[in-house]
N, C-alpha and C positions, 0 to 999 in steps of 0.2 A: 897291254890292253887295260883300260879304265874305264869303272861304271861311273857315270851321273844320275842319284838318287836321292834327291832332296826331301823332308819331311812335308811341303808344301806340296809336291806330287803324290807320294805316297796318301795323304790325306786328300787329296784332292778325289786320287783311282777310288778308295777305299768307303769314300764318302758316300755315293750315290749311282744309278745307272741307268743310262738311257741308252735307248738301240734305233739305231738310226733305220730312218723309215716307219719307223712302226710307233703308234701313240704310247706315251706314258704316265705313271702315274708320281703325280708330283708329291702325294703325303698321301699314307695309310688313311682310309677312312676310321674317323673317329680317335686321330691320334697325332701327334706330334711328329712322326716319323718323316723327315724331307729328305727330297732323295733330288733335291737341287743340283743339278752341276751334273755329271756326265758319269758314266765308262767312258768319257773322251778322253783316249790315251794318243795323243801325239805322234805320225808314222816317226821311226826313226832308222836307220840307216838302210841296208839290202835285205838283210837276210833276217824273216820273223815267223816265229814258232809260239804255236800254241799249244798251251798241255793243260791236259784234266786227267785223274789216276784216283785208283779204289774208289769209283763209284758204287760198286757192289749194288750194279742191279735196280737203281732207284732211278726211277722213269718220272715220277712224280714231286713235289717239293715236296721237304720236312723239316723235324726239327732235328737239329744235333748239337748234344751238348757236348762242348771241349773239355779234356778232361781237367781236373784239379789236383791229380797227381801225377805227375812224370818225371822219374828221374834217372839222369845223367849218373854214369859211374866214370871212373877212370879221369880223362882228358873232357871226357863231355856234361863233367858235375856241372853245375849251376852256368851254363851255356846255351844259348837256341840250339836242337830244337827244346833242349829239355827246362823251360822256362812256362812256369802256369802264373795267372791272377796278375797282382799287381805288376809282379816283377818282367811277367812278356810286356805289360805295355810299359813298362817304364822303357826297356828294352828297344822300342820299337818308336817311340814316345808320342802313344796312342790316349787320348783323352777318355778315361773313364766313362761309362755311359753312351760314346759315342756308336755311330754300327759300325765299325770296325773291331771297336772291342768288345761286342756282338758274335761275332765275325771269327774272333779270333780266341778269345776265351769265355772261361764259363762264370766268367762275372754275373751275379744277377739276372742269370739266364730266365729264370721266370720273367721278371718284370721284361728285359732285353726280346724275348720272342713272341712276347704279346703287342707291343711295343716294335721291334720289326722283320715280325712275323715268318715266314717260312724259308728255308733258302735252297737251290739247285731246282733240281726238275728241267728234265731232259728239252723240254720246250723253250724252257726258260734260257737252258746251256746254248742252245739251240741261237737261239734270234742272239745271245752276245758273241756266239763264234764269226756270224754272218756279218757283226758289227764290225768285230776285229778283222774279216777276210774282207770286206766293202776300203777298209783305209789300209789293209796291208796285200797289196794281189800278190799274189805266190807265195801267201803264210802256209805253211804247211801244220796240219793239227793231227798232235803226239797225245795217245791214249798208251797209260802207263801200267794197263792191267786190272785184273781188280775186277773186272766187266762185267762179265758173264755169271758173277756170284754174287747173292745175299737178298732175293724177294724170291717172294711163289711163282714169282708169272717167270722170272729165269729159270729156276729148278724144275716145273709144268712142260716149260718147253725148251728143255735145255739149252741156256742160253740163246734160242733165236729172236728171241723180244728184242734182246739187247742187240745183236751181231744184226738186227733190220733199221733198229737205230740209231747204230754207231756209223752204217754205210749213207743211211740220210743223211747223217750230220757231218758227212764228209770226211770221219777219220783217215790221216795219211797211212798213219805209221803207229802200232803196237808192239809191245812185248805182253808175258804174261804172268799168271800165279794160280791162282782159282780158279781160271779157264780151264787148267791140268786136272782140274776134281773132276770135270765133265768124262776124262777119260782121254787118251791117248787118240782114239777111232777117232771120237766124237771132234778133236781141237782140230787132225787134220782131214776130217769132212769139211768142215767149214771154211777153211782155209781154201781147199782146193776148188769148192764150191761157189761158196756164199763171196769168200773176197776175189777168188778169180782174178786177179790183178787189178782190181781196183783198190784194195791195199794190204798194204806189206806188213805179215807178219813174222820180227825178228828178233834172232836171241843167240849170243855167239856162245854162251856156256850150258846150250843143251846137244848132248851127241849120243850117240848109240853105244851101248853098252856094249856088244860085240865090238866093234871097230875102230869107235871112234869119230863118225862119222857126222859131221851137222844135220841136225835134225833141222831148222831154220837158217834163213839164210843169214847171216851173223849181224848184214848192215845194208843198209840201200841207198847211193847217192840221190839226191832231187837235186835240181838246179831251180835255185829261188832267187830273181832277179838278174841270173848269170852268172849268180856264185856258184858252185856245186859245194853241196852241202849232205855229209855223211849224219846218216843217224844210225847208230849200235846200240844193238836191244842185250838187254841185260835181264833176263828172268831172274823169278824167284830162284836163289843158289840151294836154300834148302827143301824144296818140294818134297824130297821121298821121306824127309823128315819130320815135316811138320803137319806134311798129310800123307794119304793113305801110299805106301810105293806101290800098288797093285794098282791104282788105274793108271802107271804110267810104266809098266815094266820092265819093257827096252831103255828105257832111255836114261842118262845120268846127266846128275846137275852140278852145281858148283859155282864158285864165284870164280874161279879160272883166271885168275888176275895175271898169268904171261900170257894166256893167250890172249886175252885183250890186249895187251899192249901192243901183239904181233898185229889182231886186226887194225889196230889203228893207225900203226905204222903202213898195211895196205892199202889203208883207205886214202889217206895223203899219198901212196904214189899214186892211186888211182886219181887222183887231181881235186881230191876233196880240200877246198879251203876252210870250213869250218867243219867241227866234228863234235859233235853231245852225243852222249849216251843216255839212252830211254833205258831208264834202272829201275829195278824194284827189289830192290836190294835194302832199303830199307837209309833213315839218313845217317846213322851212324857210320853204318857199313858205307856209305858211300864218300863219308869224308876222309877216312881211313884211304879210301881206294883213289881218291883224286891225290892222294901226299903222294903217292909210288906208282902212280903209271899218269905216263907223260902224254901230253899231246891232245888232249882232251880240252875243247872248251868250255863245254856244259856238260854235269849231270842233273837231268830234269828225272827226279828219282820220286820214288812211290814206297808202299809197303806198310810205312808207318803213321801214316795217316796225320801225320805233323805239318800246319799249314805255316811255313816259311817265306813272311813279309819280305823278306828281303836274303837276297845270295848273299851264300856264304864264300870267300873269295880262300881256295886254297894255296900252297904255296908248292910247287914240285919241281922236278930238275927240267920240266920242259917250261916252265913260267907259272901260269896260273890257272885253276881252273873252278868257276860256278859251280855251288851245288844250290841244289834247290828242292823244295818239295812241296804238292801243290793241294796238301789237305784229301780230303777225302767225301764220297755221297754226292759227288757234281756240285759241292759248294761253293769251288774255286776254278779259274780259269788265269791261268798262268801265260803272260804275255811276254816273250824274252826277244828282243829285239840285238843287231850286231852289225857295227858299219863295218863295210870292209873296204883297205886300199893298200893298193900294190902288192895283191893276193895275201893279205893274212887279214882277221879283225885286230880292228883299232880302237874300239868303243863298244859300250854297250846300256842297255837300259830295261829294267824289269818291272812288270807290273803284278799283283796278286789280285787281281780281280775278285770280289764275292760276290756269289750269283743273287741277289736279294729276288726272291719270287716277284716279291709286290711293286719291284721298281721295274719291271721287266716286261714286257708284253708278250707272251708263249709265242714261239713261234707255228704258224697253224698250221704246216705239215708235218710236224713232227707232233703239235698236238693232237690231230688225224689217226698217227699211227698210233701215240701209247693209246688212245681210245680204241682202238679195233683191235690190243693183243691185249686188252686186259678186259673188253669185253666176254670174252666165254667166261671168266674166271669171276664178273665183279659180284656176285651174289654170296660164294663162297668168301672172296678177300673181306666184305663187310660185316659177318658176321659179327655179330657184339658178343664177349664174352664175359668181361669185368669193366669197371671204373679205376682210372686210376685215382689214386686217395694222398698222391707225394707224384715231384719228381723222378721220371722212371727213365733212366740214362745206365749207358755201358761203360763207354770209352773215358779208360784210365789206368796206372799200373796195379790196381788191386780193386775188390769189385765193387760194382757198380750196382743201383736198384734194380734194374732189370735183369740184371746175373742174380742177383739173392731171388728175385721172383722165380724163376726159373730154378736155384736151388731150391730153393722152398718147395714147389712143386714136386720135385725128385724127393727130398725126403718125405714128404708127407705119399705120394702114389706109390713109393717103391719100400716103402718103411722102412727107412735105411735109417742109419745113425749118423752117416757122413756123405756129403754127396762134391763130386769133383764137377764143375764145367768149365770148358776152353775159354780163356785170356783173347778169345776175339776181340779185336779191335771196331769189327765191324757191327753195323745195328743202331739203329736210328733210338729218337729221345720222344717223352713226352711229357704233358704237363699236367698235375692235379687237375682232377675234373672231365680229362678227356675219355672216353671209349678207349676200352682196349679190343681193338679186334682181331680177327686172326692173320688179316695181314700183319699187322704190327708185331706177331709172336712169329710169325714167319720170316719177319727182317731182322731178325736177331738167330733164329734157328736153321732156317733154309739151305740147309748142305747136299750133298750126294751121299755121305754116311752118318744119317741120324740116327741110329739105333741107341737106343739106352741099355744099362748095362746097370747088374749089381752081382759087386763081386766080395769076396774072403779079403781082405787085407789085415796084416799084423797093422800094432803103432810104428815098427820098425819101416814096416814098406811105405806106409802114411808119408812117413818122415823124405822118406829117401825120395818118393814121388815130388815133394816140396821141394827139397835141395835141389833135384835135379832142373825142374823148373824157373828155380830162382835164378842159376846159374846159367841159362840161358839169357835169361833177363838182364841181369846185372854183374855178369862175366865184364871185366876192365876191358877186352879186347872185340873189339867189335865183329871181328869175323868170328865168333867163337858164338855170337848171338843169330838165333836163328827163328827170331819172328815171335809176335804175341806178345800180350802180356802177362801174368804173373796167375797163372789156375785160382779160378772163382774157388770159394770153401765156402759150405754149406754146414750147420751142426758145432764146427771144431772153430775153437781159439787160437790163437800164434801169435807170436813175435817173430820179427824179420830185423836182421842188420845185413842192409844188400852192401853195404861197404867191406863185409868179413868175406876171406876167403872159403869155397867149396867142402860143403861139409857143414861151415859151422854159423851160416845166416839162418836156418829155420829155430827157434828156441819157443819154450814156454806152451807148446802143444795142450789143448787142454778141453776135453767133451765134457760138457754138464761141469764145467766145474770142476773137473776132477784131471789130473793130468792122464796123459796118453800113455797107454803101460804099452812098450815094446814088442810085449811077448804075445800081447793077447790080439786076439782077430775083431773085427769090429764089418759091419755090411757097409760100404761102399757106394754108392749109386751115382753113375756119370754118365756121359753122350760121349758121339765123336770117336768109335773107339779107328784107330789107322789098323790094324790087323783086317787082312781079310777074312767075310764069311761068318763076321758076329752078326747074331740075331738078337733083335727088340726091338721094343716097340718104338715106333719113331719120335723124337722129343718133342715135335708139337705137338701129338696129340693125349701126351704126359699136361704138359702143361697146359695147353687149353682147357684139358680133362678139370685140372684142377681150380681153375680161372673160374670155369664154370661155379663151382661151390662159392666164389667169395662174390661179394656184393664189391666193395670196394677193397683195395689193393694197398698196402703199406707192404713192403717191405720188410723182415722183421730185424730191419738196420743193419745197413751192408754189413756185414763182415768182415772188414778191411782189419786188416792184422795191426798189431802194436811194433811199431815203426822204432829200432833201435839205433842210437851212433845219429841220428836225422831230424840236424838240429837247424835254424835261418835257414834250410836250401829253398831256391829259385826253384826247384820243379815241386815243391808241396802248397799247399793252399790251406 
């Protein structure tokens, strides 16, 4: 099997987009921005699949900035996905300045989002699904999880905003992640209800803790042009880990890599000619997983929110298999196209679509509905509560402004000396000058377990909370990594060498100046906690609390630890 990927196409998709049928806008008013030439992606052969994953919740366009540090350990140092700044577009050989490298990192993202301006929003996803289903009939569209979390108006109504506009937009086929924080009742109400067989939600490594028994159904064939074509859902494998195991208590996760193999092996007797796995497993974890289990044509994977211009082509004992991953916040739409003849594929061709708001025309029944479920809610979501006074961004391996704002808030409301928040990936950007409102502290905090917490810690347990963390992170073996980035630190100093083995990456611990004594207890203040039946107060209304007092917003300079052993790498900026 062989891709055709030229840089003339790839720049072509990535250049501009227009949606067939519907008027467009040829340049940003007041700006330079042309969005000349198309989303015309070419049909190409039978079988065409589309995918979008960790939207988290965002019905509306935004901004997001890519992060400027991500990095590769082990086999995946200085490799896509773990490539920021220059070195992704040299990678990718994307022209500086252009909107793809907009699109794709966080080059000059001020100038770049003023310049061409918002991106996703479910209206927007909307009318270019309908573009992609108008030239490919029988495309089937793969939602990769991610859905149901990260605004007010999903957490308000748990998840139904989203599950009324993912069934408009004609979702085929899901797995999940964050859907699980809803609750175990809640995912399979909605299933039994709301999708009622209009679509299939699947995951071959979630089973019953008693038995053994499939909680989802592992895989579901569609026949798309006459091909039959298996897709296998692949959940999140760490869920009881990485959040709370109480709203999901029967049931056990895992990445189950023989029993995938066994499904896949079913699924081609069952007459399936192509076969992708819907993962969210995250991309590391998934290139690992395409080297040792065969049979697999695609994995169109999620989790990390890593937007992947281009498949990565693995090599294993059944031939080869795509991975891919298709970004995150509905800012991408992944187009994977596959000829088939004489019952296998023979070709292929991929596209990374970004949703540009402004080159887009909303599609108006899906603009209809975000308008009528964020109606009760739009008075609260506007509230003004500060100015931002800097770039206020998350996404990266160590924190971001909007993590320090939100620290800052916890040490200053909880009088703490040190304060922890979760390495989410998730949570939209903004830019000097804009309103912070309460939606905006909601797309960054919006969970099912917000409670704040402050607790006794020695420097000892400080320490050993980091290690552990790290090691998740930047552990050489990818199934050994189980999601997030690197715990926001609030108050406290560090160095980090994520290339030293367990144990011995945290160094140089240091409050006020003064290094961390072992022995002594210091007050602690974090969200998030995964035990059940912790009480506090919920983190937005910490930090709103606090937003309130400031006029405008700085940061008081992320906190990002002192980077050891990390020298020219490709995922630093």
């Amino acid at each position: 099997m062989s891709g055709t990927f030229s840089r003339r196409e790839f720049l072509q998709v990535m250049a501009a987009a227009v949606v067939s049928g519907l008027p467009i806008t040829n340049s940003r008013a007041g700006t330079d921005a042309s969005w000349d030439g198309l989303y015309d992606v070419p049909r190409f052969g039978q079988v065409h699949l589309l995918h979008f994953t960790d939207c988290h919740a965002q019905l509306n366009p935004i901004l997001f900035r890519e992060p400027s540090v991500n990095l590769g350990v082990g086999e995946a140092r200085n490799r896509p996905p773990h490539l920021v700044g220059d070195a992704l577009l040299r990678s990718y050989g994307i022209k500086k300045g252009s909107p793809e490298a907009y699109a794709l990192s966080c080059l000059d993202f001020e100038e770049a989002s003023a310049r061409f301006g918002r991106v996703g929003g479910f209206a927007h996803l909307s009318s270019l699904v309908k573009r992609m289903k108008a030239t490919r009939p029988g495309a089937l569209l793969l939602d990769g999880g991610d859905t149901w979390q990260g605004s007010a108006t999903a957490m308000w109504t748990q998840g139904q905003d989203m599950v009324d506009a993912c069934r408009l937009m004609g979702v085929d086929v899901m797995t999940g992640h964050w859907e699980f924080t809803l609750g175990s009742d809640r995912v399979e109400k909605i299933i039994s209800s709301d999708f009622n067989n209009a679509l299939d939600f699947v995951a071959h490594n979630v089973r019953t803790q008693d038995f053994g028994d499939p909680v989802f159904p592992p895989y579901v064939i569609r026949q798309i042009n006459g091909v039959p074509t298996a897709v296998i859902g692949q959940a999140f494998p760490y869920t009881p880990i990485a959040n709370p195991a109480h709203f999901t208590p029967n049931w056990a996760f895992g990445i189950q890599e023989e029993n995938l193999q066994k499904v896949v092996t079913e699924a081609r007797k069952q007459g399936a000619v192509v076969v992708v796995l819907l993962s969210h497993n995250g991309m590391d974890v998934d290139l690992k997983l395409a080297s040792r289990v065969s049979g697999i044509d695609a994995i169109l994977g999620g989790h990390t929110h890593d937007a992947v211009a281009r498949p990565i082509e693995v090599k294993n004992a059944g031939g080869v298999t795509l991975v891919t991953n298709a970004g995150s916040n509905g800012k991408f739409l992944g187009v994977l196209d596959f000829s088939v003849a004489n019952g296998r594929p023979t070709g292929w061709k991929y596209r990374l679509l970004p949703v540009f708001a402004d080159a887009i025309t909303p599609d108006p029944e899906m603009a209809a509905l975000i308008a009528r479920v964020r109606a009760p809610f739009a008075e609260k979501l506007g509230q003004r509560l500060a100015v931002a006074g800097e770039t206020l961004y998350r996404r990266g391996n160590f924190n971001g402004t909007f993590d320090q704002v939100v620290l800052d808030a916890l040490l200053t409301e909880k009088n703490a000396e040190i304060a922890f928040s979760p390495g989410f990936r998730w949570g939209t950007s903004l830019t000097a000058g804009m309103a912070i409102t309460l939606e905006d502290v909601m797309n960054q905090t919006a969970i099912s377990y917000p409670q704040t917490t402050l607790t006794d810690m020695t420097g000892e347990r400080v320490k050993a909370v980091l290690e552990d963390v790290a090691d998740n992170l930047f552990n050489p073996d990818p199934y050994l990594q189980q999601g997030g980035d690197m715990v926001r630190v609030g108050g406290l100093s560090y160095a980090i060498a994520p290339f030293e083995k367990v144990g011995n990456r945290i160094q140089d611990l240091r409050l006020n100046g003064k290094r961390l004594d072992a022995t002594k207890t210091y007050k602690v203040a974090g969200w998030a906690p995964v035990a059940a039946n912790v009480e506090g107060e919920p983190i937005w209304e910490v930090v709103s609390r606090w937003l309130k007092d400031q006029k405008e917003v700085v940061a008081r300079g992320a906190q990002s630890p002192r980077l050891i052993g990390v020298t020219d790498n490709a995922g630093l900026l």
